[in-house]
N, C-alpha and C positions, 0 to 999 in steps of 0.2 A: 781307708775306711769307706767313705762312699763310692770312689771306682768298684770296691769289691761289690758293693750294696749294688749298684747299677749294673753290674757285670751280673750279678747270681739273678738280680731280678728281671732282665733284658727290658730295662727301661732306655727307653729310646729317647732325645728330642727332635725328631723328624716335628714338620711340621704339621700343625695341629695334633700334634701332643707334647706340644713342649712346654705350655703351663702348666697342664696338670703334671707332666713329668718332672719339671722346678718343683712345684708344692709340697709334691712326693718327698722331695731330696731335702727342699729347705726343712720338713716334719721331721725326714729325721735326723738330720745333723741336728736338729733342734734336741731330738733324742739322746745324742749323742755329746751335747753339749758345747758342740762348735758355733761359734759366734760366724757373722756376716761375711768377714775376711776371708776367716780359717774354710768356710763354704766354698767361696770363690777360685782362693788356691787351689781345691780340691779339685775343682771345675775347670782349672784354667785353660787347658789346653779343647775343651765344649765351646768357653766365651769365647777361645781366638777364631772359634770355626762360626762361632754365631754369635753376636752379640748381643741378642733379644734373650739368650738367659742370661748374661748380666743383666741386663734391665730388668728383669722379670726376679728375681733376687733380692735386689734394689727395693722395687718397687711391693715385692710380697712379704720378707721376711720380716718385719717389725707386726704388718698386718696377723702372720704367723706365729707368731711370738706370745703375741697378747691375744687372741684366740686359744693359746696353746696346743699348739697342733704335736706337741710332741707328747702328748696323753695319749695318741690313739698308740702310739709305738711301743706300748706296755698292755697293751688287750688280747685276748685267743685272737679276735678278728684280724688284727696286723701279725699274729706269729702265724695264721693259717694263711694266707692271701702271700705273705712277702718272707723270702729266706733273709734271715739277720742272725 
């Protein structure tokens, strides 16, 4: 689900863009209904290459959560901007 989402939308985490690239991903697994874990597995083979998006996961998705950032992934703006 997310390798597809990251793959269709050539989101990268090179760096500096790998927070906004985590937010992106934590929004919409958020969308998607996957909890913090289920996120990570998804990621796993990104965290072994970099650790700062576990950290960055960690440290965003509850912040993401309760913000609700997985409302924007139901808008024209997030269907015209991002393939899903």
């Amino acid at each position: 689900m997310i390798k597809e989402f990251i793959k269709n939308n050539n989101i990268t985490f090179n760096e500096g863009e790998r927070n906004s690239s985590v937010v992106v991903c934590i929004g919409y697994a958020q969308h998607l209904g996957l909890n913090e874990a289920q996120l990570k597995k998804e990621l796993a083979k990104e965290i072994k290459e970099d650790k700062f998006i576990k950290e960055e996961i960690s440290r965003l998705f509850d912040y993401c959560k309760s913000n609700n950032y997985a409302k924007y992934w139901k808008t024209k703006s997030a269907k015209s901007e991002y393939k899903f």
